[in-house]
PAPA-463970 format. One record per residue (C-alpha): x, y, z; residue in three letters. Coordinates in steps of 0.02 Angstrom, whole numbers, plus 50000, padded with zeros to 5 digits. Layout:
N
XYZALA...
//
This chain:
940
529115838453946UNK527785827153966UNK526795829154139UNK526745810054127UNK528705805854100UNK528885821354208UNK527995815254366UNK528825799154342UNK530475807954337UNK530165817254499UNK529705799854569UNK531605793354520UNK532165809454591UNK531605806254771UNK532485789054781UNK533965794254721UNK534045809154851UNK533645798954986UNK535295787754943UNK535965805354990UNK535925803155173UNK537395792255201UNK538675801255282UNK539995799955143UNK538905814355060UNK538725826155166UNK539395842555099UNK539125856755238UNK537945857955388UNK536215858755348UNK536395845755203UNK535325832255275UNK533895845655301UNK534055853055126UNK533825836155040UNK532535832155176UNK531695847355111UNK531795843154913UNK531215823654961UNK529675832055059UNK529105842954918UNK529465832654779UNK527975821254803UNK527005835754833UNK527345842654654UNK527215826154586UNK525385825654659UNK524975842054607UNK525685836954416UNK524495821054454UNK522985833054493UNK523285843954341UNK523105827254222UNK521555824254312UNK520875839254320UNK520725841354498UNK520735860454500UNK520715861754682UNK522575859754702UNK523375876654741UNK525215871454689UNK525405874754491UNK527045870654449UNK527365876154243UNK527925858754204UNK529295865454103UNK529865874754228UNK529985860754341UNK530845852154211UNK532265862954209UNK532425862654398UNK532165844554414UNK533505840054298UNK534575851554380UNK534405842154539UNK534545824654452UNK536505833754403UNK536985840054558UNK536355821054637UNK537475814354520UNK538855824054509UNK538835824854719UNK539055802854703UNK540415803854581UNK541255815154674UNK541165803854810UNK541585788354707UNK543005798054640UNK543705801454827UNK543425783354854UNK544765778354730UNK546685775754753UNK547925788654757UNK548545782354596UNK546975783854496UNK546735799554578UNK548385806654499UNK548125800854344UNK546415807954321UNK546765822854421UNK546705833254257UNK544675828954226UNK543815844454257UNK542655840354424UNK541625853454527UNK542255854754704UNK541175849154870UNK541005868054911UNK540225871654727UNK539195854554754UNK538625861454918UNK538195878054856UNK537265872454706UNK536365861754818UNK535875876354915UNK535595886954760UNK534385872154696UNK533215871754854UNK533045888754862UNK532535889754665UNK531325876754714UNK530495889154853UNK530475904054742UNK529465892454611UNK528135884354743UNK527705903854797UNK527615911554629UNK526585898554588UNK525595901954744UNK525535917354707UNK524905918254531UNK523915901754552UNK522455899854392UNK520945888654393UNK520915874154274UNK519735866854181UNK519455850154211UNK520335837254093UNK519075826654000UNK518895807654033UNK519845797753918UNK518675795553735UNK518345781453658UNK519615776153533UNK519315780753362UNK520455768653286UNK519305753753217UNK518055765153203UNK519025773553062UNK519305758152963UNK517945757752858UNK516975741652755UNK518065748452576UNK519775744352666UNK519395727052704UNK521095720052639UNK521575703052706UNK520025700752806UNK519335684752719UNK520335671852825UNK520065678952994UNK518165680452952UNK518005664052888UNK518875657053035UNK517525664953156UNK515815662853065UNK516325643653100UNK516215647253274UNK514545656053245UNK513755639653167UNK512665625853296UNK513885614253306UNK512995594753277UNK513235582153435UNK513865594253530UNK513335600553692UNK512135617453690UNK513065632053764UNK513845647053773UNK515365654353668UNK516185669953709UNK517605674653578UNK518815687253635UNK519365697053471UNK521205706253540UNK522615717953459UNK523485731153456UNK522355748553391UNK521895750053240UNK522065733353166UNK520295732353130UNK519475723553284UNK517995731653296UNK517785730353076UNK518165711253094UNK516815709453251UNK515565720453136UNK515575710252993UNK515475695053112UNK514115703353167UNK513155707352982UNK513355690652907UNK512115678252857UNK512405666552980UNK512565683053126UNK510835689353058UNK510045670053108UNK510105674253299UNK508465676453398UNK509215690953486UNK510665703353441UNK511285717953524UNK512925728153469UNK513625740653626UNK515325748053689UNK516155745853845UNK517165761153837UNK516805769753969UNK516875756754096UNK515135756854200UNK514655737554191UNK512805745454242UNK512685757454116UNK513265742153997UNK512005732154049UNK510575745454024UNK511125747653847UNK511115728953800UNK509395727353885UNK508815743153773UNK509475736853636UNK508815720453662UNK506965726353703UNK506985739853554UNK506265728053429UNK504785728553464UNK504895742353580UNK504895736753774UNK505045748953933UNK506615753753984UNK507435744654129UNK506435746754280UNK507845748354392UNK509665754854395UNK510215742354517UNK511645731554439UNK510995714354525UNK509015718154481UNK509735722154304UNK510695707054267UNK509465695054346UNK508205706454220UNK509495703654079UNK509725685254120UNK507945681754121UNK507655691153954UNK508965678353873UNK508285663453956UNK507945648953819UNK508475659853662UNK510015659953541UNK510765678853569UNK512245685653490UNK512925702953563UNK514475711353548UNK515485720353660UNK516715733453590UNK518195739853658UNK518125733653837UNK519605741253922UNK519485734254115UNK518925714254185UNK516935720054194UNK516555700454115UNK516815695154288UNK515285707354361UNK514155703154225UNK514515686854173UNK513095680854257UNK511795690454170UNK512215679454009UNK511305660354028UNK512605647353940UNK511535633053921UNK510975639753745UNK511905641353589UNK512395658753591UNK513795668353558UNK514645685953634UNK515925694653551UNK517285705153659UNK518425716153556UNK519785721753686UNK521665728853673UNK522085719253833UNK522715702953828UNK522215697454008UNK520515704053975UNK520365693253839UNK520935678553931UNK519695681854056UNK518035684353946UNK518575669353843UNK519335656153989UNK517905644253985UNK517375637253822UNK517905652053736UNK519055656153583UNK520315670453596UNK520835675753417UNK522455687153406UNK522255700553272UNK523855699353165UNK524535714353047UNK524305713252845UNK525745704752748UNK526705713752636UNK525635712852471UNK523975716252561UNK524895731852647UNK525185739552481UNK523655735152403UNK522815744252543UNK523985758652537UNK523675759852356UNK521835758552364UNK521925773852496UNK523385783852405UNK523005781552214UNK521575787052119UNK520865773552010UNK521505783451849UNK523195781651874UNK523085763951920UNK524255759251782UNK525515773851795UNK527115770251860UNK527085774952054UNK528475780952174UNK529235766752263UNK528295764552428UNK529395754852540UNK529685765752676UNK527975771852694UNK527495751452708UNK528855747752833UNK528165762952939UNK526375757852929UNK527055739152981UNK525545730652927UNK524065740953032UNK522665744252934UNK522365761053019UNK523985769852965UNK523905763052790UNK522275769452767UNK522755786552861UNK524305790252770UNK523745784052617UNK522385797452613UNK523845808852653UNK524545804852516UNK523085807252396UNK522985824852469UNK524735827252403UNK524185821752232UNK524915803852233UNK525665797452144UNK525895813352027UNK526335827052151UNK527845835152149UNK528135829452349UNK527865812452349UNK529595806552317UNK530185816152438UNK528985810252574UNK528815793452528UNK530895793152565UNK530745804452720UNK531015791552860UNK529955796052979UNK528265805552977UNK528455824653057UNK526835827252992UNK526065817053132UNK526005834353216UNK525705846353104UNK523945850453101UNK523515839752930UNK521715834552977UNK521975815952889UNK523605812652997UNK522885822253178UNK521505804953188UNK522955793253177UNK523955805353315UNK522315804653413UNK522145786053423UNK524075785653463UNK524045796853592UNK522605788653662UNK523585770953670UNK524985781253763UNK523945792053885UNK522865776953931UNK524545766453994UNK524045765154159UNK525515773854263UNK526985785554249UNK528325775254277UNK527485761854129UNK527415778054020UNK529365780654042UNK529775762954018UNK528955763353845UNK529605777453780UNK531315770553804UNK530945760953648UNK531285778653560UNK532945773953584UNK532975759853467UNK532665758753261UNK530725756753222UNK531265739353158UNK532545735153268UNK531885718753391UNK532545723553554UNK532935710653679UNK531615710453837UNK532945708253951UNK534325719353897UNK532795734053892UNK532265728954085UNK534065728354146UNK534375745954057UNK532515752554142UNK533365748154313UNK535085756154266UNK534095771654215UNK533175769954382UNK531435769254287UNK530875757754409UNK531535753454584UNK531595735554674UNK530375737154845UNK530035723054975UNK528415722854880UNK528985721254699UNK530755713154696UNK530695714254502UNK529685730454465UNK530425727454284UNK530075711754234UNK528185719454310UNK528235733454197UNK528655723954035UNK527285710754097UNK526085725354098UNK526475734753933UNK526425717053848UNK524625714353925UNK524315731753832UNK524565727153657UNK525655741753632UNK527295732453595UNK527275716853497UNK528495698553526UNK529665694353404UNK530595679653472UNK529425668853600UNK530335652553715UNK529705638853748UNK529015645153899UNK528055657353836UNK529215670453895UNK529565685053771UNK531455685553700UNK531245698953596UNK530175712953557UNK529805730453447UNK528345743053441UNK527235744353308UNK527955754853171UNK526685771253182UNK526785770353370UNK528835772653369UNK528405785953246UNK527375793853391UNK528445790153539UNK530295792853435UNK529325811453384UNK528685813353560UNK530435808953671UNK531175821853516UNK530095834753567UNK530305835553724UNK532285832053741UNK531995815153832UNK533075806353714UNK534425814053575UNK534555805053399UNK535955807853284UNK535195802153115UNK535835807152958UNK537095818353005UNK535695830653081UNK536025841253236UNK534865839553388UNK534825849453582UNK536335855553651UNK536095847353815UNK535775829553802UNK535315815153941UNK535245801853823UNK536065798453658UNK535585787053515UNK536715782953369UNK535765773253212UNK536685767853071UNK537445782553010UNK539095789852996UNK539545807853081UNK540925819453075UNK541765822753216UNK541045840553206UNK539355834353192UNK539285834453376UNK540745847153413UNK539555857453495UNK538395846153611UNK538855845453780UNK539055826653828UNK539605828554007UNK537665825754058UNK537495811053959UNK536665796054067UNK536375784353907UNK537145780553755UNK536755767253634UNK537675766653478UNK537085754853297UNK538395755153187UNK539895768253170UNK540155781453300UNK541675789253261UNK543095795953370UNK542055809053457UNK540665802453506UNK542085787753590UNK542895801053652UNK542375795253852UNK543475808853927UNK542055820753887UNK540865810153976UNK540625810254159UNK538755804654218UNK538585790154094UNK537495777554171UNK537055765654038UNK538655762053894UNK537805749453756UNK538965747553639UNK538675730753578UNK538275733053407UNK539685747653396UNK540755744353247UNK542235752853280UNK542475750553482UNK544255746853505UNK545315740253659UNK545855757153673UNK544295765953716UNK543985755053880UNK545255763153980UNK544275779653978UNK542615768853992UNK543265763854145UNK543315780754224UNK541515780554188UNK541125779854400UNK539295779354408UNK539115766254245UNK537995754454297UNK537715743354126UNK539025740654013UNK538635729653841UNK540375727753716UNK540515723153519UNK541565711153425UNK543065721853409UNK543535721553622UNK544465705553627UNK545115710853823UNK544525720153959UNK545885733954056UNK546245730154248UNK545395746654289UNK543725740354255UNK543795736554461UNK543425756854459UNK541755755454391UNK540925750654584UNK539115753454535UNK539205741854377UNK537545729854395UNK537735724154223UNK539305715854121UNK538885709053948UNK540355701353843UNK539205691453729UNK539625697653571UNK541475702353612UNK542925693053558UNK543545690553768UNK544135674253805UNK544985679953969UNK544145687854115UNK545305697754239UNK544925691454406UNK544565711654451UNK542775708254368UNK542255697154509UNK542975710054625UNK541625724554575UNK540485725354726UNK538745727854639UNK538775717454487UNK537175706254464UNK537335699154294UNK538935694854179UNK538665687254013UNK539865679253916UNK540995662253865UNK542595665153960UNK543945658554072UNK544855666054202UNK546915669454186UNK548045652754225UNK548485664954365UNK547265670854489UNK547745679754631UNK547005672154787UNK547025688254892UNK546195697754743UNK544615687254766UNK544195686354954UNK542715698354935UNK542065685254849UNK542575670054964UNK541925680455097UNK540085676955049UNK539995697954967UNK539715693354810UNK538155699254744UNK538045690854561UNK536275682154506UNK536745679054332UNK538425670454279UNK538035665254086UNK539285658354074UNK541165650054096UNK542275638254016UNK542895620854088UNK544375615554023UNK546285615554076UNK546115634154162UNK545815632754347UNK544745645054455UNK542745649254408UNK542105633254456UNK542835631654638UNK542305654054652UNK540435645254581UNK540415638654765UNK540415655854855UNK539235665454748UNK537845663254859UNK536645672854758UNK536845663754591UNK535115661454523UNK535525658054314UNK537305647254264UNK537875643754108UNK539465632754086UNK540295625153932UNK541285609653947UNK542995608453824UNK543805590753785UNK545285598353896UNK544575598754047UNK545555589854170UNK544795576254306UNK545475592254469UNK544395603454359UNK542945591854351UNK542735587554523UNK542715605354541UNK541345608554433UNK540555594454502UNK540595602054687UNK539955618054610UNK538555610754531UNK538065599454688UNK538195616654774UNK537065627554664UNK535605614554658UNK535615610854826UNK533705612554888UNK533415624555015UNK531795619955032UNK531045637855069UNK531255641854902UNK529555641754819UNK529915655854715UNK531545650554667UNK532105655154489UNK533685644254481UNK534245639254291UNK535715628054235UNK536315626754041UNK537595613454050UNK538325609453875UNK539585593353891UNK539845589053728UNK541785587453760UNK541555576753932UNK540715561354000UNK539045559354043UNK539925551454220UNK540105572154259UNK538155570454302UNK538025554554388UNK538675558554571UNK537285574254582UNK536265568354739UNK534615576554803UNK534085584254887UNK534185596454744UNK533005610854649UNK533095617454478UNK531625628954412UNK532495625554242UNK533765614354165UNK534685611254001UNK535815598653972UNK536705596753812UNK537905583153773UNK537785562053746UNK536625556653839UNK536245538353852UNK535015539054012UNK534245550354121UNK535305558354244UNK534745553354439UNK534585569254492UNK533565576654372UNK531935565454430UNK532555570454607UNK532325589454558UNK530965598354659UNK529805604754563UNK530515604854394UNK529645613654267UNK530695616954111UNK531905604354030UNK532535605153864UNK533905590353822UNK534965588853672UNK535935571953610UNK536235563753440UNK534875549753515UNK533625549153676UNK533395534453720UNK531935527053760UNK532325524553952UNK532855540253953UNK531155544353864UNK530115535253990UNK531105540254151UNK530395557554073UNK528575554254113UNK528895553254311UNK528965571654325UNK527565575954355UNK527965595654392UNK528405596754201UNK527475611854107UNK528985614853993UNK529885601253898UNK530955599953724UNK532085588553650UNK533295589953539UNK534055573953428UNK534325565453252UNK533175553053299UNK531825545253443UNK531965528153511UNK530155520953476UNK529355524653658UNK527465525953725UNK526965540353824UNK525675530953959UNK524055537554021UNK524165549554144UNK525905552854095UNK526785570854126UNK525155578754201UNK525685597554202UNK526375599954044UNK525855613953949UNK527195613353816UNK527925598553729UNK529455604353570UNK530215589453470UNK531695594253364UNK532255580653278UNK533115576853097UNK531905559753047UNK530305559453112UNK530475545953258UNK528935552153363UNK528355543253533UNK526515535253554UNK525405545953665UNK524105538553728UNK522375546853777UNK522295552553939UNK524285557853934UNK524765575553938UNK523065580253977UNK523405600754004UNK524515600653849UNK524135616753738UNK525585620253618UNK526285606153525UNK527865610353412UNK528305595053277UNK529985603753220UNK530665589153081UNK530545594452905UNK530145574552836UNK528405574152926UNK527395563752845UNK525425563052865UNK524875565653054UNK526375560653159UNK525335562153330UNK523435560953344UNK523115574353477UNK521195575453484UNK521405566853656UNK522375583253705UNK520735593753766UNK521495610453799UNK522655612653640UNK522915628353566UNK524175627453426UNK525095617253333UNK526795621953241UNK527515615253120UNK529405615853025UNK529265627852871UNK529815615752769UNK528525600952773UNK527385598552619UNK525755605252581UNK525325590652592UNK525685588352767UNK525035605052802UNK523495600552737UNK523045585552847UNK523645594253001UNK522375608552972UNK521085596952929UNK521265587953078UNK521285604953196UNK519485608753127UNK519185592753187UNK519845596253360UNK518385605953491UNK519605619853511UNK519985622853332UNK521895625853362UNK523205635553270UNK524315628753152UNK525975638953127UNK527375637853024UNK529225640953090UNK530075653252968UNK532005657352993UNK532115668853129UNK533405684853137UNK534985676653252UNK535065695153284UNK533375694453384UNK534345682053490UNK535675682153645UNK536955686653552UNK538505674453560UNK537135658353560UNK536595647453397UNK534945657253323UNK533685642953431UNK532055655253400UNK530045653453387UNK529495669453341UNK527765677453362UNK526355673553274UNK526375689153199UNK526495689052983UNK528255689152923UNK529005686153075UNK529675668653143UNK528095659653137UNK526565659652987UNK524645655553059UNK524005644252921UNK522175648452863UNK520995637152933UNK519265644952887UNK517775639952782UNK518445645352609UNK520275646152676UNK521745641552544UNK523485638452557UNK523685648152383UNK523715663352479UNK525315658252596UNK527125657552558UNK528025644252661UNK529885648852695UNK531075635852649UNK532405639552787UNK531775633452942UNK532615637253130UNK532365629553318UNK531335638753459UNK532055646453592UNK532875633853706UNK532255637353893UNK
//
């Protein structure tokens, strides 16, 4: 195993033995001071694994990390197997009997394997001791070859980008003399540093007084600052800097620069130095610094005051095979007939890098002639990557160096969880946090309440996984990894057992600890002989077959996601629900009803009924004593029990997310809504047959969950409220004091609901109704906590937005059917930076937004002419920021929340939800297809 995944798996260990202690587990005397033992000398080994990365040689303690492996898993089943033991003991005598057949190891052969397991443990740390070696010490992380392998012959696609730069470069007329740092950011090997060079070369690059070209690899903002100074003073030939002192040489570098144009670039800055040196650069001159970074928030910072941040985006399909082909094809068999491609493209996903890489492979193989290249251009995934071919080790290099540079262990094991899902499979952000906690990845501390949510934060910041579906708010739906990169993880987590992929029909490990199904049929024999006992994840696409739903073989399952499981029947969830230590639980279309033993399942933390067919939810659901979030569209039975619900009345419930419930002649959610104290995210429907007792229910419930508490400043509290089948009255008795973070509302609205300008600190609102009105339009502009708002309607009564008006709002979404847009005066909106125009009869410029100072794009429906297009991006060059013009494209309604309409922006990324539309110098809209099939962004 990894030392990486490895230390972070010790790490998960400890926690989970220190749950140990409670008194319900205690198997023999001396059991507290065994796992006291294991939790002492866990952290040890996971410091000494720590030291071996580093190289820190003086550690005595060297654990063989596959030996520790081995032990530590072992430990991780005897943990488990110790809980559901005790979860088993904690059930009825009738459950008991009728699973007193499933084979389950004793508390005497718990306790002795237990004892067996620390005393392993011992023999290990002296043997060790024993036998201890000196290591070498591990080198400092290289610099990354990746751009640097992408050479001036593969520059496919590169004209638009370039042009839209060297505009940037040019002394702009009337305006004021200054500074300009452009932050140049993606993922590796999508040609940064070959984009910033030729930046760097051109005519109007050359035309600088002084130029200087340096890397900020290895992190020493000194040693960066010496080089640029050398650099600067080589022609002609100065002294070298007479100091090594990092103020003397910045106020040395500063003074240098003083009252001359300078262009220098900065590649591959990995860490915030800009702020240290920042200073040494004067900005009242014309000058320009290029930063070529991987990390997002570094490129924020470099390029937060009157700088431009451009986002490097992968090659479309044809320029991806023209690339490939350029790489893999000699020139004299241009016209011969070559083997279809399509998987090798769909790996490569656009990154100039790997098309280059592997289509030098190829060429090696004699492409397109060779006898092999059928076969690997239909293998699906690249084995090779390992293999000792000297083309594809420089890709594996610059791969491994994206994955070793992740910045802890814990972030490590979080991304390679994405093994678990196809290369081009978007995954949904929250459904991969939620299963990172189940796992127990990461752990909740009175420091980090959402360590998840933190982690996905981070490994977005890295550029290693890319959005798919983006919200309003900026927040990412949806997500994948680059394709080479989930060739690197999927043959790394392989390797090394930490996941198990059945994939055409071909047989992996024995033991397994977490199971992925894609798309393929089995045979029940296909996995006759893996032991699935120590399963803790399984995550099925497609068919599984009888087997593999065979849950009596199961015992340690932790994470079920069945979701997009075709063949899940009824019948299956009765042995699911002996599944004791399952703590998320995600169903497919074919479960139309859930068994009354899902009470059993007492660690469940995550219910999601989205895609199922349940209309009814047994009471027993709100029973389970650890659930956090249940998804769904349900009612409860005409019947509820009364007594079958006090753990709930009696303030235990522990449910955040209840998304969401039915109104209508069913009685019972909405009067439980006023006893889940911890509700933070509702979602409720409104039928036609609700009745007025049912209302005035949901009406107290509502009242109840916005109720401002006023020492909530962190608050997340959401309400979707969709009342298409009720009066707008429902709304009208809501008094404040109240507090939403984020509200929908979705029904006829003729004015503005009272309470929503009463809401503290609103700051996303999305409303949908056939018309807004234009009361309800200016009762808008008096919130003046706004940063999110979109509306939804056929049509726009004829309103002005005032000076001054909504004076936080960073994003403003129309979606509307004729293109009824409001006046905005100057000085309105004056933060405003993404402004989405979603009607597909635009005509000309509906809005004049040069008043808006700090815009960054502007999208547009797929659908609008070119000649719409064309004024839009004529006016952005017009604009001091130069902002982005995008075009919505249909979006997957698989990359959304499954069970909701498909309401998706999707990145800015080719292909994929949204198009950038070329806005350089010699920039033409001949060389970009406009889908005809728009969609809606993400509702907040």
């Amino acid at each position: 195993m990894d030392a990486a995944l490895l230390s972070a798996f010790v790490d998960n260990l400890v926690s989970q033995l220190f749950s140990l202690v409670e008194d319900k587990y205690k198997l023999y005397n001396g059991f507290e001071a065994d796992v006291t033992f294991l939790m002492r000398e866990l952290p040890m080994i996971t410091s000494a694994i720590d030291g071996q990365l580093l190289g820190q040689d003086e550690h005595v303690l060297r654990l063989s990390v596959e030996e520790l492996r081995e032990v530590a898993h072992e430990i991780e089943d005897c943990i488990d197997s110790i809980k559901y033991g005790a979860s088993w003991e904690e059930q009825s005598w009738y459950c008991k009997y009728i699973k007193s057949g499933k084979k389950r190891k004793s508390r005497s052969q718990l306790g002795e394997e237990m004892q067996r397991l620390k005393k392993r443990l011992e023999e290990a740390i002296e043997r060790q001791q024993r036998y201890s070696v000196s290591f070498p010490s591990a080198p400092q992380l290289a610099e990354s070859p990746s751009d640097q392998l992408v050479h001036r012959d593969d520059l496919v696609g590169i004209n638009t980008p370039l042009d839209e730069l060297l505009e940037l470069l040019a002394e702009p007329e009337g305006q004021p003399k200054q500074l300009k740092v452009i932050s140049i950011v993606g993922f590796c090997g999508l040609g940064k540093t070959v984009l910033a060079r030729e930046l760097y070369n051109s005519e109007l690059g050359k035309q600088f007084e002084e130029r200087a070209w340096v890397s900020a690899a290895h992190g020493d903002p000194k040693k960066l600052l010496m080089e640029i100074l050398e650099q600067l003073q080589s022609n002609p030939p100065g002294p070298p800097p007479a100091t090594s002192n990092l103020n003397h040489l910045s106020t040395e570098l500063s003074n240098y620069l003083t009252n001359k144009r300078y262009f220098i670039v900065i590649d591959d800055m990995r860490s915030e130095q800009w702020s240290i040196i920042k200073s040494s650069f004067p900005r009242d001159v014309s000058s320009i610094i290029v930063v070529t970074t991987k990390i997002l928030s570094v490129a924020n910072t470099c390029s937060s005051n009157n700088g431009y941040m451009h986002k490097m985006r992968r090659l479309d399909k044809k320029h991806s095979k023209q690339l490939f082909l350029n790489k893999a094809c000699p020139e004299e068999y241009s016209d011969y007939s070559c083997p279809d491609s399509a998987a090798i493209l769909k790996i490569c996903d656009g990154q100039p890098l790997a098309l280059t890489t592997v289509g030098q492979f190829m060429r090696k193989n004699n492409w397109p002639t060779g006898c092999e290249c059928e076969d690997l251009c239909n293998q699906v995934r690249f084995y090779h990557l390992e293999s000792g071919d000297e083309t594809l080790d420089r890709m594996h290099q610059v791969l491994e160096h994206d994955y070793t540079s992740l910045p802890s262990h814990a972030l490590k094991a979080c991304f390679s969880y994405f093994a678990m899902f196809p290369s081009d499979h978007p995954v949904r952000s929250k459904r991969l946090m939620r299963r990172w906690l189940a796992e127990g990845f990461v752990q909740p501390t009175n420091l980090c309440s959402d360590p998840a949510a933190e982690n996905f934060a981070k490994l977005m910041d890295q550029n290693i996984i890319q959005p798919i579906d983006v919200s309003n708010n900026m927040k990412v739906k949806s997500c994948k990894t680059y394709g080479m990169m989930h060739e690197y993880i999927m043959l790394k987590c392989l390797s090394e057992n930490f996941i198990t992929l059945l994939d055409n029909g071909e047989l992996q490990p024995k033991h397994v600890r977490r199971l992925s199904l894609h798309h393929n049929s089995i045979t029940d024999g296909t996995i006759a002989d893996i032991d699935l006992s120590l399963v803790r994840s399984l995550i099925v696409f497609g068919k599984a077959g009888n087997a593999l739903l065979n849950f009596g073989k199961y015992q340690l399952l932790r994470v079920l996601d069945l979701e997009e499981c075709t063949d899940l029947e009824d019948d299956h969830l009765k042995q699911v629900c002996n599944l004791l230590l399952l703590r998320y639980l995600s169903l497919g279309s074919n479960v139309t009803s859930l068994p009354k033993e899902i009470k059993q399942l007492k660690l469940l933390e995550t219910l999601d009924l989205r895609r199922t067919n349940i209309k009814i939810l047994p009471t027993k659901v709100f029973q389970l004593p650890h659930l956090i979030h249940l998804f769904g569209k349900f009612m409860l039975q005409d019947k509820a029990v009364r007594g079958e619900l006090q753990s709930i009345t009696s303030g235990q419930c522990r449910l955040q997310t209840l998304a969401g419930f039915l109104v209508g002649e069913s009685e019972g959610i909405a009067e439980l809504m006023c006893h889940m104290k911890k509700l933070r995210k509702v979602k409720i429907w409104c039928e036609s047959s609700a009745t007025s007792a049912n209302l005035d229910a949901l009406k107290r419930a509502i009242q109840e969950f916005i109720h401002d508490e006023k020492d909530a400043c962190n608050d997340p509290r959401s309400l979707s409220l969709h009342f298409d089948g009720c009066s707008e009255d429902l709304l009208k008795d809501l008094k404040a004091p109240c507090y939403l973070r984020s509200l929908k509302l979705q029904g006829r609205l003729l004015e503005l609901p009272g309470f929503v300008t009463s809401l503290r600190r609103l700051r996303e609102l999305c409303l949908q109704s056939t018309k807004l009105t234009a009361n309800l339009l200016t009762a808008l502009t008096n919130l003046k906590y706004l940063q999110y708002l979109k509306l939804i309607a056929d049509e726009l009564d004829q309103v002005t937005i005032k000076d001054k008006a909504l004076p936080r709002l960073l994003c403003l979404c129309f979606v509307l059917k004729r293109p009824t847009f409001p006046v905005i005066e100057e000085g309105a909106l004056p933060f405003l930076e993404s402004l989405q125009l979603l009607c597909k009869d635009i005509d000309g410029l509906p809005i004049q937004f040069k008043g808006f100072k700090r815009l960054r794009e502007v999208t547009l429906d797929g659908r609008v002419t070119s000649a719409t297009m064309q004024n839009l991006v004529l006016a952005t060059k017009e604009h001091p920021n130069r902002p982005k013009v995008l075009l919505l494209k249909e979006a997957d309604p698989a990359q959304g929340d499954p069970g909701e309409a498909s309401l998706s922006l999707g990145a800015t990324e080719n292909g994929t939800g949204t198009q950038v539309l070329p806005s350089g110098m010699n920039s033409s809209f001949a060389d970009y297809s406009v889908a005809r099939n728009g969609t809606v962004p993400s509702c907040i």
